[in-house]
C-alpha positions as protocol buffer text, in pm:
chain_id: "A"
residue {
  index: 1
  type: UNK
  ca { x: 9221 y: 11148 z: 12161 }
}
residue {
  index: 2
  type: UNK
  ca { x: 8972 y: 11203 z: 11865 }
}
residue {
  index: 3
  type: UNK
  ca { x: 9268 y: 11417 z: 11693 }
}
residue {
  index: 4
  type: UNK
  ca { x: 9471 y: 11095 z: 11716 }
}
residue {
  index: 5
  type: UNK
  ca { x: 9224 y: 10852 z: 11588 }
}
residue {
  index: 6
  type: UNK
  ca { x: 9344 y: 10748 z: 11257 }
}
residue {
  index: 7
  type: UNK
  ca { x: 9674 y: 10708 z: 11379 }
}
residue {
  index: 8
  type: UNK
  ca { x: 9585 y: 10485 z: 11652 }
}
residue {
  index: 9
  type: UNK
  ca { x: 9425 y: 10252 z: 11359 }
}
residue {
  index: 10
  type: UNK
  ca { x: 9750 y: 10289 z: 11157 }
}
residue {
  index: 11
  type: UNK
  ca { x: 9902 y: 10143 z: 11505 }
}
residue {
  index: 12
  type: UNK
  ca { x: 9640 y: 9892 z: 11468 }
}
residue {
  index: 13
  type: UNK
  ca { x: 9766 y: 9833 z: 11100 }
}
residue {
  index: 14
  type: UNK
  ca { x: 10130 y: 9809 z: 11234 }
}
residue {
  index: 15
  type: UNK
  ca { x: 10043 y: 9534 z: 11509 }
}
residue {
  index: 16
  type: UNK
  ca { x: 9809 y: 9313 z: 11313 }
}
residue {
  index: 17
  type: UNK
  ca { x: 10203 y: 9339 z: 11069 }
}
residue {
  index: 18
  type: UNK
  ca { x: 10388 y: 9248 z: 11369 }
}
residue {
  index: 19
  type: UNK
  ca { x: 10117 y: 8955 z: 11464 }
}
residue {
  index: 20
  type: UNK
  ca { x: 10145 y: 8835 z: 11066 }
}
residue {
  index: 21
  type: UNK
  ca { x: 10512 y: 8879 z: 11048 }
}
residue {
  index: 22
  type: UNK
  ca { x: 10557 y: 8657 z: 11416 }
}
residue {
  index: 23
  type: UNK
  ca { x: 10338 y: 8396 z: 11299 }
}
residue {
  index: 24
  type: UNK
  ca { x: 10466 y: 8351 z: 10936 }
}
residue {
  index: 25
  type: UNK
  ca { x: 10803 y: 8265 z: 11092 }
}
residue {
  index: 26
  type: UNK
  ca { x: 10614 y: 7980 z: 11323 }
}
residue {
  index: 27
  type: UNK
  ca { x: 10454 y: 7881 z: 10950 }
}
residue {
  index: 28
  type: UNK
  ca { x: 10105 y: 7949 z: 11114 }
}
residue {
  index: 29
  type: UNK
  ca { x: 10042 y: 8050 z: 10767 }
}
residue {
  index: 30
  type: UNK
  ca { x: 9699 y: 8120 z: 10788 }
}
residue {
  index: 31
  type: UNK
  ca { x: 9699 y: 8375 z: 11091 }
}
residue {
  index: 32
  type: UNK
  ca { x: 9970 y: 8515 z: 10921 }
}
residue {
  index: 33
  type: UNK
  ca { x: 9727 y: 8589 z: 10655 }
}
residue {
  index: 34
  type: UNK
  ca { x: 9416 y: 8659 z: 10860 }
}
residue {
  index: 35
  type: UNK
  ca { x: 9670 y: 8916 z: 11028 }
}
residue {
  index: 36
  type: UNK
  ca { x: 9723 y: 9088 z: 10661 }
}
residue {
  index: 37
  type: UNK
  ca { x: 9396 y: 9095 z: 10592 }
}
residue {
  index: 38
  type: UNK
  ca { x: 9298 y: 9276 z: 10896 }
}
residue {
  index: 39
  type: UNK
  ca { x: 9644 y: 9497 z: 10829 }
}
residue {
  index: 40
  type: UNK
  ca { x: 9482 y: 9639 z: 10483 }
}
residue {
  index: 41
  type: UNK
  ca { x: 9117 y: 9688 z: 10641 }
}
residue {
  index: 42
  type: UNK
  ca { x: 9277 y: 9919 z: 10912 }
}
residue {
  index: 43
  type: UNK
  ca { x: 9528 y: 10090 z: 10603 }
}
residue {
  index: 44
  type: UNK
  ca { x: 9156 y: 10133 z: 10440 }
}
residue {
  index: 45
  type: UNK
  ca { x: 8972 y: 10340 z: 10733 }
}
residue {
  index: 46
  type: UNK
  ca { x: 9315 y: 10502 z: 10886 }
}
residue {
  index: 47
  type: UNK
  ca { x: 9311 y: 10751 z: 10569 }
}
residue {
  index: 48
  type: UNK
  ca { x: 8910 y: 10746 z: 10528 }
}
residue {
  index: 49
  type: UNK
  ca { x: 8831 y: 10833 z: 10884 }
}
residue {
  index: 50
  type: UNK
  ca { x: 9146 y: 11100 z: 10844 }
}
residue {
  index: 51
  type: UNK
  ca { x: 8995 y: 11262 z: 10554 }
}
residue {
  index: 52
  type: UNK
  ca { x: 8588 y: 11242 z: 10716 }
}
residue {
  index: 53
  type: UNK
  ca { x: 8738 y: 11429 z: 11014 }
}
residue {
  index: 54
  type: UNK
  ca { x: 8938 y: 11674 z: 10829 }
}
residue {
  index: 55
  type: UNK
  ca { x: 9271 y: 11577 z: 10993 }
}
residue {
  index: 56
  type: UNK
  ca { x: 9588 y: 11557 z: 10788 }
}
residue {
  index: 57
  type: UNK
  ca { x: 9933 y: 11551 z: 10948 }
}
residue {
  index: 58
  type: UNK
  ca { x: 10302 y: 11455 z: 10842 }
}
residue {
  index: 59
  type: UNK
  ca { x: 10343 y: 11268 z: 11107 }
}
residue {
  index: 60
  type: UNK
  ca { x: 10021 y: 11042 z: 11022 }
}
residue {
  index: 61
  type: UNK
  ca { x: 10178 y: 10994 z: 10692 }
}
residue {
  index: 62
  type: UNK
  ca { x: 10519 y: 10879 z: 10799 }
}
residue {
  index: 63
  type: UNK
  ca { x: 10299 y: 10620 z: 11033 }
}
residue {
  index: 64
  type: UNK
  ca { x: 10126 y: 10462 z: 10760 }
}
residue {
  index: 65
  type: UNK
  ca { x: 10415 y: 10423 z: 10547 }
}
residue {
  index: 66
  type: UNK
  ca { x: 10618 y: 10276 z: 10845 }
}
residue {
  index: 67
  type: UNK
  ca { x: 10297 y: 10064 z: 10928 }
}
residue {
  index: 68
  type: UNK
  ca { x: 10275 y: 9939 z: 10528 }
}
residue {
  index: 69
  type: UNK
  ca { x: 10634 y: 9841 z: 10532 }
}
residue {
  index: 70
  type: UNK
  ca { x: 10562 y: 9587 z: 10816 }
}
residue {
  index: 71
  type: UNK
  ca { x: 10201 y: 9475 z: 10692 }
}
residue {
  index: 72
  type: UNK
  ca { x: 10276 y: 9421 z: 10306 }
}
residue {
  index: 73
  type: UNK
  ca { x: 10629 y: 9386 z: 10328 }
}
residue {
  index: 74
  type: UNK
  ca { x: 10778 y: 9203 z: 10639 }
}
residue {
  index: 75
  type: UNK
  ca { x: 10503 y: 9012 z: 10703 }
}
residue {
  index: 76
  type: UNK
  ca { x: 10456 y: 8850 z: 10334 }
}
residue {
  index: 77
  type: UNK
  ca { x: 10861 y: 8811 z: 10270 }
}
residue {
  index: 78
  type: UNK
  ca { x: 10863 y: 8634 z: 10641 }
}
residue {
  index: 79
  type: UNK
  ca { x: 10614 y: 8370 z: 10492 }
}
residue {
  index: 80
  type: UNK
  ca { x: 10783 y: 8334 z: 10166 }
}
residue {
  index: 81
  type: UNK
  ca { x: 11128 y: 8288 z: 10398 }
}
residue {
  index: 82
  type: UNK
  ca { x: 10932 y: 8011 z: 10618 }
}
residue {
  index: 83
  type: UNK
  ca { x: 10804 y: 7848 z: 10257 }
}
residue {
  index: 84
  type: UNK
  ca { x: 11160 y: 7832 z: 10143 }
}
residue {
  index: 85
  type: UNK
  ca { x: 11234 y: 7602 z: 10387 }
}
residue {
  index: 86
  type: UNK
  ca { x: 10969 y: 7347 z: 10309 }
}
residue {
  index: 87
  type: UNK
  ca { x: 10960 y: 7414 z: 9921 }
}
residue {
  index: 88
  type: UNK
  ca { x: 11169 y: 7117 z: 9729 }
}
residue {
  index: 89
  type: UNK
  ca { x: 11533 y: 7190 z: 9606 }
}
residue {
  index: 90
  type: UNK
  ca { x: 11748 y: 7004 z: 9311 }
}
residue {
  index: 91
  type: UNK
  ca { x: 12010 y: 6833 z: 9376 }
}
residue {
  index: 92
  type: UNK
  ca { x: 12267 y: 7076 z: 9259 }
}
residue {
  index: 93
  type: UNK
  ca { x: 12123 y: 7368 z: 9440 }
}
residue {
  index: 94
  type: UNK
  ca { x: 12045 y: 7176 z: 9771 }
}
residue {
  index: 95
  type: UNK
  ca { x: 12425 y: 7316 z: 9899 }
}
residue {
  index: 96
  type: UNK
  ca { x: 12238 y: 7700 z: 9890 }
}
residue {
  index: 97
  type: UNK
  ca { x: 11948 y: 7568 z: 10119 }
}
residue {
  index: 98
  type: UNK
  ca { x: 12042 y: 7762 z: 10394 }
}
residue {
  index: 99
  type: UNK
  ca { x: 12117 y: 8066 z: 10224 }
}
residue {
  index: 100
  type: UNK
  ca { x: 11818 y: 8082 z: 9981 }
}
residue {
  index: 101
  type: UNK
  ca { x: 11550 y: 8186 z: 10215 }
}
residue {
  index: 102
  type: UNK
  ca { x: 11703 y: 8498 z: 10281 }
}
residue {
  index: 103
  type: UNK
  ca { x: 11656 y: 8627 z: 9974 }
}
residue {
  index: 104
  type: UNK
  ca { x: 11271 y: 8677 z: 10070 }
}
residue {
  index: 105
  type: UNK
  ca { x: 11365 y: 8997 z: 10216 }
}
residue {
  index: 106
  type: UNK
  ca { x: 11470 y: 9153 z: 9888 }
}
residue {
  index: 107
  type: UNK
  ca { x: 11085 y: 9184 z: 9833 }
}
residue {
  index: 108
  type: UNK
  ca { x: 11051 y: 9351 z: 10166 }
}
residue {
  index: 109
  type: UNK
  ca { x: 11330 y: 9608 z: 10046 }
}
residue {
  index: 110
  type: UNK
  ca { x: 11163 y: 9667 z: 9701 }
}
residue {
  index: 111
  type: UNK
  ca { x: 10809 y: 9722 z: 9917 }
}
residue {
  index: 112
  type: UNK
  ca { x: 11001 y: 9974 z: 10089 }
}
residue {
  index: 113
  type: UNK
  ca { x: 11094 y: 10142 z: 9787 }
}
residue {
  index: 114
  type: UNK
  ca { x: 10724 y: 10097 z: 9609 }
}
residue {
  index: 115
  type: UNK
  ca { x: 10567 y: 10331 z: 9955 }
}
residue {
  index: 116
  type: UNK
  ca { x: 10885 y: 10603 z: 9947 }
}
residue {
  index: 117
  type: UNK
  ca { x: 10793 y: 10638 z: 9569 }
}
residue {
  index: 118
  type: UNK
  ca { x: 10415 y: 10643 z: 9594 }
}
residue {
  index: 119
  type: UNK
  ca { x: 10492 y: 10918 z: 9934 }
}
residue {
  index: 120
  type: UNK
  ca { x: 10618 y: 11138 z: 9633 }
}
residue {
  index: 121
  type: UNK
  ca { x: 10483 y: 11017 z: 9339 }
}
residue {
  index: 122
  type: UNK
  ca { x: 10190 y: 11339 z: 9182 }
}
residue {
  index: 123
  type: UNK
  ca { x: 10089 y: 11061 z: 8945 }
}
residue {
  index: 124
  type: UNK
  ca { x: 9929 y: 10805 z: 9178 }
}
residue {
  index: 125
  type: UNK
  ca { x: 9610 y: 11004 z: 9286 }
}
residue {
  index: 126
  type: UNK
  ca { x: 9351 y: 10867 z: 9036 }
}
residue {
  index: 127
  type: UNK
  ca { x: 9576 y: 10532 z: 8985 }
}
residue {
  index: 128
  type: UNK
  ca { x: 9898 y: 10317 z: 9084 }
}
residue {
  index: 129
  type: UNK
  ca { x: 10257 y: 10326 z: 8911 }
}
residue {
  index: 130
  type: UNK
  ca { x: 10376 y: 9943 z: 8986 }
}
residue {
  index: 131
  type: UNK
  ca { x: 10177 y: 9694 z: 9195 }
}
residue {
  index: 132
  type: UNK
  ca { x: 10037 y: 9841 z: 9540 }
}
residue {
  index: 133
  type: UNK
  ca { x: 10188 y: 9704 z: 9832 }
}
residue {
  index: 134
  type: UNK
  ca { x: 9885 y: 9535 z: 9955 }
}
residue {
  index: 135
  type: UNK
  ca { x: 9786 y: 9340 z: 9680 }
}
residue {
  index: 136
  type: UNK
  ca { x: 10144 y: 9210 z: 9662 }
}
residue {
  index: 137
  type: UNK
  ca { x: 10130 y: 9107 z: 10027 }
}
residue {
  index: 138
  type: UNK
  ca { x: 9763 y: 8905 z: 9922 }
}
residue {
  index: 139
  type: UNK
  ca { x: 9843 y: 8742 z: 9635 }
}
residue {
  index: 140
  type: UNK
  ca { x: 10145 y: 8612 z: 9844 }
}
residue {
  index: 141
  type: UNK
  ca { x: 9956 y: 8509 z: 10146 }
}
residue {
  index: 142
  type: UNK
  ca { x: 9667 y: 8361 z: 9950 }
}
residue {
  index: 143
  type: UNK
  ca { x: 9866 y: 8161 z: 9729 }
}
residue {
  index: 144
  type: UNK
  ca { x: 10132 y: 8001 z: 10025 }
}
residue {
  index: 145
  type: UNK
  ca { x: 9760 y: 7912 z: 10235 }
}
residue {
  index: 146
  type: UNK
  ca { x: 9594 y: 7781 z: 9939 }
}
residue {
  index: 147
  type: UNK
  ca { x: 9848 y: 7614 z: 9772 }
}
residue {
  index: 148
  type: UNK
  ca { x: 10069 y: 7509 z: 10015 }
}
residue {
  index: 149
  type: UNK
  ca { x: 10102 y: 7144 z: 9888 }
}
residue {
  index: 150
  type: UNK
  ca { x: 10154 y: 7189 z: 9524 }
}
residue {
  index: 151
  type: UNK
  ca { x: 10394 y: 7485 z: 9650 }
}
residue {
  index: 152
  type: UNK
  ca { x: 10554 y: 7202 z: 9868 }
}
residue {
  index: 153
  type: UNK
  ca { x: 10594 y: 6913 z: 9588 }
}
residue {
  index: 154
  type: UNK
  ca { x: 10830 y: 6792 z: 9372 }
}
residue {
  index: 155
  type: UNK
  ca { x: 10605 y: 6983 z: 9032 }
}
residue {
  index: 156
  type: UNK
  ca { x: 10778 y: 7352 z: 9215 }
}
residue {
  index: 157
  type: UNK
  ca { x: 11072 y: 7423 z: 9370 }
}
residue {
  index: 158
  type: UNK
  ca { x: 11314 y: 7683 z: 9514 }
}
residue {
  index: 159
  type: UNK
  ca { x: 11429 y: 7826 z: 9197 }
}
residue {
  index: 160
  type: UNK
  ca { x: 11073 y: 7881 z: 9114 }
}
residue {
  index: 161
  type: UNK
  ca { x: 10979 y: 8040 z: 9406 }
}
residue {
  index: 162
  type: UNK
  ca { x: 11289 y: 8286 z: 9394 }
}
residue {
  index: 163
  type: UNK
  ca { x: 11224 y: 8351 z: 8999 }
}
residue {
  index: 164
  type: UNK
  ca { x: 10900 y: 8501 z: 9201 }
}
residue {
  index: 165
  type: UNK
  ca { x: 11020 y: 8663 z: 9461 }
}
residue {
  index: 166
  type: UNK
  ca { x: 11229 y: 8800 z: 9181 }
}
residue {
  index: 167
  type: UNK
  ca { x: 10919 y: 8894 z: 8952 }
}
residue {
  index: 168
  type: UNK
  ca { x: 10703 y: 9052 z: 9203 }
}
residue {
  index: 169
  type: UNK
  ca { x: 11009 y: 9301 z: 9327 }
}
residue {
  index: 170
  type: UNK
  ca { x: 11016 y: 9412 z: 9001 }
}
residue {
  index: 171
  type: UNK
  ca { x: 10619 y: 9486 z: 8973 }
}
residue {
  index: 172
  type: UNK
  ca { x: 10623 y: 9701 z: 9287 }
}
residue {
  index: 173
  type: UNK
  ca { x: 10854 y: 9983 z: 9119 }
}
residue {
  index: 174
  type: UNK
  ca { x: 10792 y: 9907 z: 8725 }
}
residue {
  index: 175
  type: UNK
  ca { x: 10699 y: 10207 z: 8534 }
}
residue {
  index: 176
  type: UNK
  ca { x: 10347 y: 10060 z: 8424 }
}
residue {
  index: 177
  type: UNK
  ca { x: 10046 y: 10171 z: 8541 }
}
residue {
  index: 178
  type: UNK
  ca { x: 9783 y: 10021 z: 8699 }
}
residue {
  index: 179
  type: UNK
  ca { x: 9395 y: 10138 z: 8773 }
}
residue {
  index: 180
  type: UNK
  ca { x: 9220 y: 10222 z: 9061 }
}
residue {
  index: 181
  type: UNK
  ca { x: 8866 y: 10128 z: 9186 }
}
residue {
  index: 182
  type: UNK
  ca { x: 8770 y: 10469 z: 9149 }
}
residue {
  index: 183
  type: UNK
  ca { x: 8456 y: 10560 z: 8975 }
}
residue {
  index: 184
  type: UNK
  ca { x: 8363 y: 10930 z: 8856 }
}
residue {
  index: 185
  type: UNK
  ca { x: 8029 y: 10761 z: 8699 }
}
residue {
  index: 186
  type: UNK
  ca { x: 7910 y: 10485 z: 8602 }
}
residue {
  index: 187
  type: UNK
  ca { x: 7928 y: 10445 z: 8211 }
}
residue {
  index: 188
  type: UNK
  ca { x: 8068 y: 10121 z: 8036 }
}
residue {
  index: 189
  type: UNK
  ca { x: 8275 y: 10349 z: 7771 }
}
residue {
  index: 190
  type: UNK
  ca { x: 8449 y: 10520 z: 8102 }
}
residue {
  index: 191
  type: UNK
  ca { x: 8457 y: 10226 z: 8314 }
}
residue {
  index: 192
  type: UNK
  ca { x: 8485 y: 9914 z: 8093 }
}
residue {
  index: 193
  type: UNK
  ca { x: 8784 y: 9796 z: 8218 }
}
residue {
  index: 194
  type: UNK
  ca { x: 8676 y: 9832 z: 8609 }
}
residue {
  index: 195
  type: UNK
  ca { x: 8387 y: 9645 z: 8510 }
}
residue {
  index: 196
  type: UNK
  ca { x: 8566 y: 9344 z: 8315 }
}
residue {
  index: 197
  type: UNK
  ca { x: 8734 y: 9337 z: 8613 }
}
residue {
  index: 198
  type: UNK
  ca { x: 8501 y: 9279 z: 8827 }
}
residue {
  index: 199
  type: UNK
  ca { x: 8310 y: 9047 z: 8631 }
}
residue {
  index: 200
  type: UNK
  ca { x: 8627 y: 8863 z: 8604 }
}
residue {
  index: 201
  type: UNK
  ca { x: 8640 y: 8852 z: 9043 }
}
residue {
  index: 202
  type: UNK
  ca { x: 8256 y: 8727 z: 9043 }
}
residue {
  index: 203
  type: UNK
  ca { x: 8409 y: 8448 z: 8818 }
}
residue {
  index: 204
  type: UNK
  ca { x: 8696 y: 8305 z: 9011 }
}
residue {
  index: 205
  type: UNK
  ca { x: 8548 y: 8367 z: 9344 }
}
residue {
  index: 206
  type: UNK
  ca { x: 8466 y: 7974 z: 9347 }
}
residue {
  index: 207
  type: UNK
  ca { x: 8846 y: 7894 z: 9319 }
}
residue {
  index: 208
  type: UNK
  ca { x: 8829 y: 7984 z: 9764 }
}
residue {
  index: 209
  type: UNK
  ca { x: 9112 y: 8103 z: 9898 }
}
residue {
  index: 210
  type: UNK
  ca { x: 9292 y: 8091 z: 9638 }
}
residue {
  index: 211
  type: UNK
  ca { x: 9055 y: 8315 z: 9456 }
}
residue {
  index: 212
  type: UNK
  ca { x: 9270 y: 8620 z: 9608 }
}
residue {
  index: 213
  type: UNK
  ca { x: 9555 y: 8503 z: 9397 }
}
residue {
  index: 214
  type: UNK
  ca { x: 9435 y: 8483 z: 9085 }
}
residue {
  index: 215
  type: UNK
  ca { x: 9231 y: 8806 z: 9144 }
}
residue {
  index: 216
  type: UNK
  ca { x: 9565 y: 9020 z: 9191 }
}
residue {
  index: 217
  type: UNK
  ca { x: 9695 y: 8796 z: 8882 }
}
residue {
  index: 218
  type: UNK
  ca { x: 9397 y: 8903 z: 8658 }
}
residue {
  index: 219
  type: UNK
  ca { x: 9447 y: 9309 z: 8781 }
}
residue {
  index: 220
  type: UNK
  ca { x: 9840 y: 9305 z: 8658 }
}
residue {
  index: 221
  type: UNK
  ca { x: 9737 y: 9090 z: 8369 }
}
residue {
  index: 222
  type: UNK
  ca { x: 9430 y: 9321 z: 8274 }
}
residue {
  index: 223
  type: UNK
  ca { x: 9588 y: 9640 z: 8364 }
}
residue {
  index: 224
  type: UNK
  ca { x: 9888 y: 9572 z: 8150 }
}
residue {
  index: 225
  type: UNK
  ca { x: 9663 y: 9440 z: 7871 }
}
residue {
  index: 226
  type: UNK
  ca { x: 9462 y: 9803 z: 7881 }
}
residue {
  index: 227
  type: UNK
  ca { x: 9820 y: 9979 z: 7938 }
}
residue {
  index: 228
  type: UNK
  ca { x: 9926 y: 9869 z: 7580 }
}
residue {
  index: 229
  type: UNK
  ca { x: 9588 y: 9937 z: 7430 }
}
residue {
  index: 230
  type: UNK
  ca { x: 9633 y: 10275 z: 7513 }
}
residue {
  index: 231
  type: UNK
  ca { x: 9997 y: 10326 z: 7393 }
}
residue {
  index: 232
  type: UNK
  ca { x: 9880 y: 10137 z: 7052 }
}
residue {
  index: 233
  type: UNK
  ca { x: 9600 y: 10419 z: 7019 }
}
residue {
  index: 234
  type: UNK
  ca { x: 9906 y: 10685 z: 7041 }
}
């Protein structure tokens, strides 16, 4: 049973997906997200508590991937498929209303694609190649719970939503890199950006729920930002 610990918590990673994925299509939005949230804390420990104990097997692997897909990429495209239903459409698109929401699940294909990629990507050890599946599935949830009105008014509609569903696809696989939390010291010339970005979290924590959002929004904006800085310096 001990062997098989971190696998039972990437279970517990795959359930809390199939909870968030169940609710989202009921648009109990915000269980939906509680159910994420508890999905990434379980992702977290499954590969800590694997590496503590010294325990490192394909099949554990496999799981978590399989468990991801759910979490970060069911779950989130079966809330952005319940908020197509409620979002506001133009008159010359309302004829595709019942055909739109099902383009949600092209993000849960593309999250797919981000994990097999990341299983044998050598480059994503210190940092990420394309936006990590469970900040995608975050910024998603956060923003459909705390913005639900605004998302549901006549100032957005469906061809905004699917220009994001569209958007965020492409982040998961883009070539462009992203950093990791991951600190060999402590210096500000090493870790400046790390730190702007965490000044930057301290900052919008105020905005709530919502916060989440704009937290993912500032790591693509400020990782891209330090991406180019470092290709100008070539």
């Amino acid at each position: 049973m001990l062997l098989n610990f971190p696998n039972a918590l990437t279970c517990c990673n795959l359930i809390c997906g199939c909870m968030a994925t169940g609710a989202a299509f009921h648009a109990h939005f915000g269980w939906a997200l509680a159910m994420i949230v508890a999905g990434a804390v379980f992702d977290f420990f499954d590969g800590m508590v694997a590496r503590a104990m010294g325990i490192s097997s394909p099949i554990g692997k496999e799981l978590d991937s399989l468990a991801d897909v759910v979490t970060f990429g069911v779950a989130p495209s079966a809330m952005i498929f319940q908020l197509f239903g409620m979002v506001h459409y133009p008159e010359w698109l309302a004829s595709a209303a019942p055909y739109l929401p099902y383009t949600a699940f092209i993000m849960a294909a593309f999250s797919a694609l981000r994990l097999a990629k990341f299983n044998l990507d050598s480059r994503q050890s210190t940092s990420f190649i394309g936006l990590p599946t469970p900040a995608n599935a975050l910024f998603w949830g956060s923003l459909i719970v705390g913005e639900l009105p605004f998302l549901c008014s006549q100032r957005f509609n469906a061809v905004f939503l699917f220009l994001f569903v569209l958007a965020f696809s492409f982040f998961l696989i883009a070539e462009i890199p992203l950093f990791a939390l991951k600190f060999k010291n402590f210096s500000w010339q090493d870790n400046k950006v790390k730190y702007l970005f965490l000044i930057g979290c301290l900052a919008l924590l105020p905005l709530g729920i919502t916060a989440i959002t704009a937290i993912i929004l500032w790591y693509i904006v400020l990782s891209i930002g330090a991406w180019q800085l470092e290709r100008a310096k070539k």
